[in-house]
C-alpha positions as CSV (number, residue, x, y, z in Angstrom):
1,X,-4.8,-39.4,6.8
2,X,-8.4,-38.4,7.8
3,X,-7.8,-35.0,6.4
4,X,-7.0,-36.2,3.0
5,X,-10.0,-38.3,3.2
6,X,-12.3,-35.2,3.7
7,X,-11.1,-33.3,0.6
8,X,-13.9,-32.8,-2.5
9,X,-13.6,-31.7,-5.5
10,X,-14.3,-27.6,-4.8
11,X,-10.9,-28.3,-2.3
12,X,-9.2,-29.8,-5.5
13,X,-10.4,-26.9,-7.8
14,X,-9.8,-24.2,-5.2
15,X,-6.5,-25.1,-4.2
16,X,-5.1,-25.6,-8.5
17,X,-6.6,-22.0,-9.0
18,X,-4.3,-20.7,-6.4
19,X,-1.7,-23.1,-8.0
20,X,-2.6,-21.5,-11.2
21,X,-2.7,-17.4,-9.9
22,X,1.2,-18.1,-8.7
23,X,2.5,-19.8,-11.6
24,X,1.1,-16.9,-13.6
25,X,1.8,-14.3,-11.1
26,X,5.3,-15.1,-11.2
27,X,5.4,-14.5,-15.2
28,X,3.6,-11.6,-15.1
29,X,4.6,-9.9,-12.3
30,X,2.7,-9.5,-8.7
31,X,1.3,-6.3,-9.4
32,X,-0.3,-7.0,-12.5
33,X,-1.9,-10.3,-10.6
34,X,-3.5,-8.1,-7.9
35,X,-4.8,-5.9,-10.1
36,X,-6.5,-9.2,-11.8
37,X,-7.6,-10.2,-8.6
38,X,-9.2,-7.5,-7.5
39,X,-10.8,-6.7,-10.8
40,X,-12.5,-10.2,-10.7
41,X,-13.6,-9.8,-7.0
42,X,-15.6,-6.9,-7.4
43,X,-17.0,-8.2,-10.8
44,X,-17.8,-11.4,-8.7
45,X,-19.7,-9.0,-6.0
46,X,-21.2,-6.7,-8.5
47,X,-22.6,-9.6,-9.8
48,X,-24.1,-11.1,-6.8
49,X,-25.4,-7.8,-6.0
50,X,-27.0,-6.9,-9.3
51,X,-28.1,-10.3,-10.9
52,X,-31.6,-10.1,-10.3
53,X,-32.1,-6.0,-11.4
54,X,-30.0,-7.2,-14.7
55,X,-32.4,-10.0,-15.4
56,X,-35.8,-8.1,-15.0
């Protein structure tokens, strides 16, 4: 029970996006979903990378 009562809300929110990226992945197909994935990931690292040069 002590792990339940160590769970936030980014643990909540994490956990129903992966909920989310199955449901969908198993409409759309698995491939597609990677390719989703992997599109937002280096979107989320290009903009990590580039945030300040983009804002100057």
């Amino acid at each position: 029970m002590s792990f339940l009562a160590n769970i936030n809300w980014l643990d909540v929110l994490i956990v129903a996006l992966l909920v989310l990226g199955v449901a969908v992945g198993f409409f759309q197909g698995l491939v597609r979903q990677l390719l989703g994935l992997l599109t937002f990931y280096i979107s989320l690292v290009l903009a990590t990378q580039y945030h300040l040069v983009v804002t100057r």
